[in-house]
C-alpha positions in Angstrom: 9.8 -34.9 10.7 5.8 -35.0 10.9 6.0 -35.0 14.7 8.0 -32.1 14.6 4.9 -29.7 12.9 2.4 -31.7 14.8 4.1 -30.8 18.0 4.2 -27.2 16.2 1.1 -26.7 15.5 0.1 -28.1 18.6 1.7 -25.8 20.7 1.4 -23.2 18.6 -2.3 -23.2 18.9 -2.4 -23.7 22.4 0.6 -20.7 23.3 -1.4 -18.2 20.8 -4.6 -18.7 22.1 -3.5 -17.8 25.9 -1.4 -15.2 24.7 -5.2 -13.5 23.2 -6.7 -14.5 26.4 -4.4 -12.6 28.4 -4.6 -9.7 25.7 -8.2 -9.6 25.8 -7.9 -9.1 30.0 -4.7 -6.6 29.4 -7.6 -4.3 27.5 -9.9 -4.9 30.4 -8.1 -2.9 32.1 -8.7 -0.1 29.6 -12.3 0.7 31.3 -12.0 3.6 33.4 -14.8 3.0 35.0 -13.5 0.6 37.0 -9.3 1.1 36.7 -7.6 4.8 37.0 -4.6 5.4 34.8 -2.3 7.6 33.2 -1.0 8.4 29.9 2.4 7.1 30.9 1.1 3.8 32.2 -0.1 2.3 29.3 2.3 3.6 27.2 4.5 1.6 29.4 2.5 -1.4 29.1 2.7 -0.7 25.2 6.3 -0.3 24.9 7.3 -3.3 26.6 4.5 -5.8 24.9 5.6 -3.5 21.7 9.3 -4.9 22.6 8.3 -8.5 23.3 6.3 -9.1 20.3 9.4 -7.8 18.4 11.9 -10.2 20.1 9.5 -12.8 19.8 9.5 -12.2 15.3 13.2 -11.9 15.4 13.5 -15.3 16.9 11.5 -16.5 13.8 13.3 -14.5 11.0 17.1 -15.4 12.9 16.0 -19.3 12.7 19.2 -20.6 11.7 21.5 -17.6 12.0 24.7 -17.2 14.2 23.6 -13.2 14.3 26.7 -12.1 12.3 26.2 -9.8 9.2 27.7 -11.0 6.1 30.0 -8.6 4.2 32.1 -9.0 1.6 
């Protein structure tokens, strides 16, 4: 079972860590100095990280569920 949460917490450092990097250079392209944008296109870019992120939780909170509700 211990090599289970090493693997965990192994991969789980490593897969957060790039997923900041890549975050960090997603807000570079917030300067408009050097990038031109609109008001629709990172709202875009929002949405759908907004949407991932929330996919990615569910995963978390589902552990162990076949997805149907219980009702009496």
């Amino acid at each position: 079972m211990r090599d289970k949460r090493e693997k965990f917490v192994e991969l789980a450092e490593k897969r957060v860590n790039n997923i900041l990097k890549q975050l960090e250079l997603v807000g570079n392209l917030g300067n408009k100095s050097n990038y031109e944008y609109t008001e629709e296109d990172y709202r875009k870019m929002f949405q759908v990280i907004d949407k991932g992120i929330r996919q990615m939780k569910k995963r978390f909170e589902d552990t162990g569920s076949d997805g149907k509700k219980f009702k009496l």
